[in-house]
C-alpha positions in Angstrom: 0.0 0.0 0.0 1.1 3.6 -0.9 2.3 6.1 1.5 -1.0 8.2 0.1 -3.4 5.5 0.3 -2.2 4.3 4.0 -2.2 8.4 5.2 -5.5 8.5 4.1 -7.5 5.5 4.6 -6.7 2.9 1.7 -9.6 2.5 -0.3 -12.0 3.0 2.2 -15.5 4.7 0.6 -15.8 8.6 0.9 -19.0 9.2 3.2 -21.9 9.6 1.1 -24.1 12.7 1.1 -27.9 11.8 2.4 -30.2 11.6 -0.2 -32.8 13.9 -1.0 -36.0 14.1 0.5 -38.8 12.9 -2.2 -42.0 14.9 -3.6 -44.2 13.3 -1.2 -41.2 13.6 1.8 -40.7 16.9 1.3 -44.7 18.2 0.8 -45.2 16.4 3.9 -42.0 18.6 5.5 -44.0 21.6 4.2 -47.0 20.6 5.5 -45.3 19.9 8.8 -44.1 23.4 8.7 -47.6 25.2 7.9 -49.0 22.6 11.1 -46.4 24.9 13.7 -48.2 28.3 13.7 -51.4 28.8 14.8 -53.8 30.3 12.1 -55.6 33.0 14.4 -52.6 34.6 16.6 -49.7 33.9 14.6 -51.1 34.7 10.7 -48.3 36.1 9.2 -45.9 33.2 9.7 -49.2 31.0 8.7 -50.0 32.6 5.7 -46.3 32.5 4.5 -45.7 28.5 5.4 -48.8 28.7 3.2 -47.1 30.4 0.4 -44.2 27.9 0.5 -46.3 24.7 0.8 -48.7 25.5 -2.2 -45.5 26.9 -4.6 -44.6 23.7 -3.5 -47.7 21.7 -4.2 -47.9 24.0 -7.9 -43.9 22.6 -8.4 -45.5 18.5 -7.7 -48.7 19.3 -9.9 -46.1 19.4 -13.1 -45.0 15.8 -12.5 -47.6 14.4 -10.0 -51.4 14.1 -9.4 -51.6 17.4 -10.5 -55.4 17.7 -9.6 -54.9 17.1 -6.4 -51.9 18.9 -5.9 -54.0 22.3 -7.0 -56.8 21.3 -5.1 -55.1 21.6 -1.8 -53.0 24.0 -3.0 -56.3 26.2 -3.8 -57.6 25.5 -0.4 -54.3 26.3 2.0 -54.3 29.2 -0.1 -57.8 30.0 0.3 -57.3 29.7 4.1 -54.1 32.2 3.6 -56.0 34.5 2.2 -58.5 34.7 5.1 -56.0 34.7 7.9 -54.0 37.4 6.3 -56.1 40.5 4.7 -55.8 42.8 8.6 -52.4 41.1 9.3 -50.2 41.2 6.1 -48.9 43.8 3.7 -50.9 45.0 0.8 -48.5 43.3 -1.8 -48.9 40.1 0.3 -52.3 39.9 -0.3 -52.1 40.5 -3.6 -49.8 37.9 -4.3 -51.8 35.3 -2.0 -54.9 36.1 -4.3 -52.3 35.6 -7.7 -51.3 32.7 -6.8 -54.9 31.1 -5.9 -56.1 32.6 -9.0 -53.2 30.8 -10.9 -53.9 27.3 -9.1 -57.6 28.0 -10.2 -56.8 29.0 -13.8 -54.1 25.5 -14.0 -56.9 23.4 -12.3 -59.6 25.0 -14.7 -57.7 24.2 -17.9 -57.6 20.5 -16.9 -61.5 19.9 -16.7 -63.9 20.0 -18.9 -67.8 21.6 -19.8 -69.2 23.6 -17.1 -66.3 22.5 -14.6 -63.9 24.5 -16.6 -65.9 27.3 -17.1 -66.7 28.2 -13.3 -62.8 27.2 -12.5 -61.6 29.8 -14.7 -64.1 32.4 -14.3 -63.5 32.1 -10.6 -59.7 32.2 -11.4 -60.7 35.8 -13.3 -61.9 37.1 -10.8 -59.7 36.6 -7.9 -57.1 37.5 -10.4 -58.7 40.8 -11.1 -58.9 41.3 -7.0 -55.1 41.0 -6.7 -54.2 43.1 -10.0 -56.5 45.5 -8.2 -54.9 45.9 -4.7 -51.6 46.8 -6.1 -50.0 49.5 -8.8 -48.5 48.4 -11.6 -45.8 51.2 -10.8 -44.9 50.3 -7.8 -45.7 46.1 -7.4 -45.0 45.8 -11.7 -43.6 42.3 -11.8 -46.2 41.0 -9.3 -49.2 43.4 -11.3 -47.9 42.2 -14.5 -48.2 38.1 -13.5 -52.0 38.7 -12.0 -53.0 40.4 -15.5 -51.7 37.8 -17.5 -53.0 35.2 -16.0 -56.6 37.0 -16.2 -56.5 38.1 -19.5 -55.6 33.9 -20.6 -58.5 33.1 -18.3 -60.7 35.7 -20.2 -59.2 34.1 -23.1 -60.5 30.7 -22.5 -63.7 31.3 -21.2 -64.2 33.2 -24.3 -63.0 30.3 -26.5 -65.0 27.9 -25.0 -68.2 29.8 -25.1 -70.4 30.3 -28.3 -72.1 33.0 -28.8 -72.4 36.7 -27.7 -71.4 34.9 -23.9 -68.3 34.0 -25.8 -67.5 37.4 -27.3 -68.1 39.4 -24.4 -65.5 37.1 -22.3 -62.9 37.7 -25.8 -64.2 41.9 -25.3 -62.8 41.3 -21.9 -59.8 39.1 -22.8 -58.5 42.0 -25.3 -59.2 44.6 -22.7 -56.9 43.4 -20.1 -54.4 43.0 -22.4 -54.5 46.4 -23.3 -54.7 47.3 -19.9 -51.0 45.2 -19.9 -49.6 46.8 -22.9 -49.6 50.0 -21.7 -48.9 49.5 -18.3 -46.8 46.4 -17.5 -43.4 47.9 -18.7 -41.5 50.9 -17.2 -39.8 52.1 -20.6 -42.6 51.9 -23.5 -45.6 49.6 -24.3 -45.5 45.9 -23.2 -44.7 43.7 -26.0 -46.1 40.7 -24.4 -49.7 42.7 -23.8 -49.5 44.2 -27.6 -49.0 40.2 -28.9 -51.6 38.8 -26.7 -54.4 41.6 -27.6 -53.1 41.1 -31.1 -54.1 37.4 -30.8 -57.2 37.9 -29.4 -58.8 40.4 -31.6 -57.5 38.2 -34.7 -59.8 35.2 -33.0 -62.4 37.8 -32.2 -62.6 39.0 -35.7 -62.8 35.4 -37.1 -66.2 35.1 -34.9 -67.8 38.6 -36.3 -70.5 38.8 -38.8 -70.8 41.8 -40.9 -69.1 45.5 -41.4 -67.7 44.8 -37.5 -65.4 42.5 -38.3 -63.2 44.5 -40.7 -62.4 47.1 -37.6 -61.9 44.3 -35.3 -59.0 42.8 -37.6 -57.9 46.4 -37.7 -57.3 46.6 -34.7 -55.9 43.1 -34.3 -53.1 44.4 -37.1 -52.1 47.6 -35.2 -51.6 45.9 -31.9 -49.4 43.7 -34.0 -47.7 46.0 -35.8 -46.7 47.8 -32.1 -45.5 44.2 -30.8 -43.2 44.0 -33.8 -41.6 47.7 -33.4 -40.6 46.2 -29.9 -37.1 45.1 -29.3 -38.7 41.8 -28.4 -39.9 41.1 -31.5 -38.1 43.1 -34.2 -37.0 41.4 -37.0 -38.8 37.8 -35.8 -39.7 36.1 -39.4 -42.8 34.8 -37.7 -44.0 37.8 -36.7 -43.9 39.1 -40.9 -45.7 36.1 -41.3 -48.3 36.4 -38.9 -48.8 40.0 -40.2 -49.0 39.0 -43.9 -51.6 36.0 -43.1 -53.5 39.4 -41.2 -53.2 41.8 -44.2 -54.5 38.8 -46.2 -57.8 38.1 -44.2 -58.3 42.1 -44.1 -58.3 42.4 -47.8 -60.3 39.7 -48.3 -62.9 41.5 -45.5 -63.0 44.4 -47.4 
């Protein structure tokens, strides 16, 4: 045996790091954690062990039993929301209601017929309370993630629904995100907001009868055209597509 290998041990095995905990290990940990504070006299430590376990339970609900996962995740938060609103920070509230109205609007798109539809207009809603609390100034990031999330819920529910039902949620949809375009960045209009309204009008023309439906596409194509002056999506070969598809359907609306 070597002078190195007697000094230090021969071939004896290096101690071995424990392993991680699992999914179900860890939520339980979580859970654990959220179990040590008391809901009425300690609710700010509650409602944050409740912020952890369901970004936690969200994290399973992409690999796991992911209805389940937002189901609890929706009521812990639910319970969060209720223990916190005299106790907490505005921007904590606002982010407790975000984050249930993104478990609602995950959930929702997961189900099916009427299911779906209350799931995601419940997920607007709450959505619309958190984007509300807050200014997109001063919470922007935080703002900017509530509105998005509403205006796909909008989106959906007008999707999904025939009829005038259906194009009032779409109205609503291309609202927000207008609301988003010119509020949710610091330095010019939200690219992001300007694609998504662009989206929806294009959808929303495609489902108007008569002289309407030439001024929807319109303004489907300016909201595009302001997406693609943005650094984000200058010179993106799709975006010339999508554009020249638009001008295409507009001439033929004429």
């Amino acid at each position: 045996m070597s002078f190195l290998k007697r000094l230090f041990g021969g071939t004896q095995r290096a101690p071995q790091p424990p392993a991680a905990p699992s999914t179900s290990e860890f939520l339980a940990q979580c859970r654990a954690h959220l179990g040590s504070f008391d809901r009425h006299t300690q609710p700010k430590e509650w409602a944050e062990a409740a912020r952890i376990l369901s970004n936690n339970l969200v994290a399973a609900a992409h690999s796991d039993n992911a209805i389940a996962s937002y189901t609890e995740a929706a009521e812990v938060l639910r319970e969060a929301i209720a223990a916190s609103d005299e106790h907490v920070n505005v921007d904590v509230r606002a982010l407790l209601r975000k984050m249930r109205g993104e478990v609602l609007y995950r959930h929702g798109i997961l189900l099916e017929g009427d299911a779906r539809g209350h799931m995601l207009a419940d997920a607007a809603n709450l959505l619309a309370e958190a984007a509300g609390l807050i200014q997109p100034r001063h919470f922007r990031e935080l703002w900017m993630e509530a509105a998005t999330f509403r205006g796909a819920a909008l989106h959906e529910l007008g999707r999904m629904k025939s009829g005038p039902e259906g194009l009032a949620w779409m109205d609503d949809a291309a609202a927000c995100f207008a609301e988003i375009a010119e509020h949710g960045s610091a330095d010019g209009p939200n690219p992001i907001g300007l694609y998504n309204r662009y989206v929806v009008l294009e959808q929303r023309g495609h489902r108007t009868e008569g002289s309407a439906r030439h001024e929807i596409y319109r303004e489907a194509r300016t909201a595009l055209v302001r997406a693609m002056a943005t650094k984000t999506f200058s010179g993106n070969p799709d975006m010339t597509a999508r554009l020249a598809d638009l001008d295409a359907v507009i001439a033929a609306s004429d």
